[in-house]
C-alpha positions in Angstrom: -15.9 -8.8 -51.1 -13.0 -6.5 -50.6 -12.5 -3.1 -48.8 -11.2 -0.7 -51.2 -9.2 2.5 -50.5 -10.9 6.0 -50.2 -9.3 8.1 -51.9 -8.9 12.1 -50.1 -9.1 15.9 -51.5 -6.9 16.6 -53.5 -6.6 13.3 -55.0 -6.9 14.2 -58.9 -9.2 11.2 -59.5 -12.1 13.4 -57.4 -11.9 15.8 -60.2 -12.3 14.2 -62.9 -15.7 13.3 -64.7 -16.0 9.5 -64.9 -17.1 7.8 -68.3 -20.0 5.9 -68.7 -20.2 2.3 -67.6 -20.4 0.2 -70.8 -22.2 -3.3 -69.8 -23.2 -4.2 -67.0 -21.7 -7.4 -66.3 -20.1 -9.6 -62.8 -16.9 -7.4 -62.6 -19.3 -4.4 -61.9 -21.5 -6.0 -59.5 -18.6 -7.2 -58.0 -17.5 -3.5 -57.6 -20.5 -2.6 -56.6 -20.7 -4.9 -53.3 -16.9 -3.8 -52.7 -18.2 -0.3 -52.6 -21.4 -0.8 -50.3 -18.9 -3.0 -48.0 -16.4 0.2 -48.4 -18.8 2.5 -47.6 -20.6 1.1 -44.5 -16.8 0.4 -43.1 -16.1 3.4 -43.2 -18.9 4.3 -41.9 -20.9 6.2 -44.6 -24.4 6.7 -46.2 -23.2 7.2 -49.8 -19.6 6.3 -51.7 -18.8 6.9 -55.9 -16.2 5.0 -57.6 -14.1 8.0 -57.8 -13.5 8.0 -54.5 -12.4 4.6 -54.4 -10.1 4.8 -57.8 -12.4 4.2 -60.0 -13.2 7.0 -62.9 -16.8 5.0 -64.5 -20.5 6.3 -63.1 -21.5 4.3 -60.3 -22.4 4.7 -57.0 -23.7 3.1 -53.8 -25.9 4.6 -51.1 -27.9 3.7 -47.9 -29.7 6.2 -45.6 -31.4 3.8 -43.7 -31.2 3.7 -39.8 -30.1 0.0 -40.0 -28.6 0.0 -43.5 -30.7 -2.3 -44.9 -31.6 -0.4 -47.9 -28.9 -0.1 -50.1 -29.1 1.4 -53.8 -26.5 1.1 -56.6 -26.9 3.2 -59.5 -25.2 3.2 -62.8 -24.8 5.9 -64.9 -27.5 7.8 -62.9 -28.8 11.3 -64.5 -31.3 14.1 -62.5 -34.2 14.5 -65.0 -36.3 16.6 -62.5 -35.6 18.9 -59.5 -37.9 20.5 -57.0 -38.1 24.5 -57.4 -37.2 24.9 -53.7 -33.7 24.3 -51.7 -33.0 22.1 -48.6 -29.7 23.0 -46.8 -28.4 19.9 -45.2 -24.7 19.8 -43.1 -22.7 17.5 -45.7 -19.7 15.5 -45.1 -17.8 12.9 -47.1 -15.9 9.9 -47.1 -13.1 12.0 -49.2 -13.0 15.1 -46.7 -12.6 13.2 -43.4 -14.1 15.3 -40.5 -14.9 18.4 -42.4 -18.4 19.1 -42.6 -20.3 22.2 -44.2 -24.0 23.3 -44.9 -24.8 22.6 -48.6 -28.0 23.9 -50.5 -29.3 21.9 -53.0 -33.0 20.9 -54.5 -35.0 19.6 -52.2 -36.4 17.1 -54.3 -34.5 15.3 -57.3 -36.0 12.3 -59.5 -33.3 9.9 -60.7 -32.8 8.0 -63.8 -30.2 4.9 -63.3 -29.5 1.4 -63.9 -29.2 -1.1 -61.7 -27.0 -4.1 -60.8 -29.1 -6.3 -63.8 -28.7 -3.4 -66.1 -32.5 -2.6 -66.1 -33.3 1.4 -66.4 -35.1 2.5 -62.9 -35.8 6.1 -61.3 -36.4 7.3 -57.5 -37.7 10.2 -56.1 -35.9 10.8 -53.7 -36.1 14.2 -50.8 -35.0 14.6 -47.3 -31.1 12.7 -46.7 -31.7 10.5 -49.6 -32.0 13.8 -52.3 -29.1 15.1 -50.4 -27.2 11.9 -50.6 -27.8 10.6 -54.0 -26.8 14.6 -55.3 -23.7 14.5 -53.6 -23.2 11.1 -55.1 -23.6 12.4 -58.5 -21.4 15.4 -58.1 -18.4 13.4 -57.5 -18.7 11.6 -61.0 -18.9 14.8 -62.5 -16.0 15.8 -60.7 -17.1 18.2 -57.7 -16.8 17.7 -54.3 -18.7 19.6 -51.6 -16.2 21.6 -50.7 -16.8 23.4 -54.4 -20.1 24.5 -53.0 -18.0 26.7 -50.0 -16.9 30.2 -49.8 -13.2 29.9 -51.6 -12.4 30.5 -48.0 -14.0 28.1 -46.2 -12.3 25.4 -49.4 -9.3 26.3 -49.1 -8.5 26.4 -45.8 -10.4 22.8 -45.6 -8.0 21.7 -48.1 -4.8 23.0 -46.4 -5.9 20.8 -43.3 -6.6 18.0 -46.1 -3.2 18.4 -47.4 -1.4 18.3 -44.0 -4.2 14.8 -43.0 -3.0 13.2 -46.3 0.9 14.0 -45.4 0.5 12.4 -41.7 -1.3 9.6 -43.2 1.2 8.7 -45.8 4.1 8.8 -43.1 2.0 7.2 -40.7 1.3 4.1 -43.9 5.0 3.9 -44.4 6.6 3.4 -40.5 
């Protein structure tokens, strides 16, 4: 297993929609464990490829207390949301320290593979509906930050910016 790189706003790669994964085979299970080791490093409840380089639909998640309930999904797809909203404060792995209240349906089922290529779906509400949406915006290209006031966006990304400078300076002394 390997920790990979998160990538931060405005990294063009967390813009773009991500392609389909083809066949599920050992590279993308391999992938797949680098994330979930990526993600509870960092530490995080949810990572998508994108954020780690990686333009294909996949993502890993764990809300658990003692993150010991990991999901991977592959080409995951919402076929059913509730008809009410849930605001939750988001943050992400992408937008370090920045965190913002996000409405979104309270309740989503899930359609997905998983690491053996076999079609599943969850229900999911609470964090995990929260999570596994904000999971699935980012291979589709959208961030939470796109769910702000233009405002509140950009002046999160001009602090991003400035972060991502420093950071590169402070990764090449």
């Amino acid at each position: 297993m390997a920790k990979l790189q998160i990538r931060w706003v405005p990294d063009p790669i967390l813009k773009t929609k991500c392609a389909p994964v083809e066949d599920v085979d050992d590279t993308v299970r391999a992938f797949l464990y680098d994330m979930l080791e990526t993600m509870y490093a960092a530490p995080g409840i949810g990572l998508a490829a994108p954020q780690v380089g990686l333009a294909k639909r996949m993502l890993v998640l764990d809300v658990s207390d003692d993150r010991s309930q990991p999901l991977k999904l592959i080409n995951p797809e919402i076929i059913d949301v509730s008809d009410t909203d849930a605001v939750y404060e988001e943050g992400c792995l992408s937008v370090p320290e920045h965190y913002a209240n996000v409405s979104r349906p309270d309740w989503v089922e899930v359609r997905y593979l998983d690491e053996h290529g076999n079609t599943c779906t969850v229900t999911a509400d609470g964090l995990l509906a929260t999570c596994v949406q904000h999971e699935i915006d980012h291979l589709d290209g959208i961030v939470f930050l796109d769910h702000l006031s233009s405002l509140k966006r950009n002046m999160i990304l001009r602090k991003m910016i400035k972060a991502k400078k420093s950071r590169n300076r402070d990764a090449a002394a």
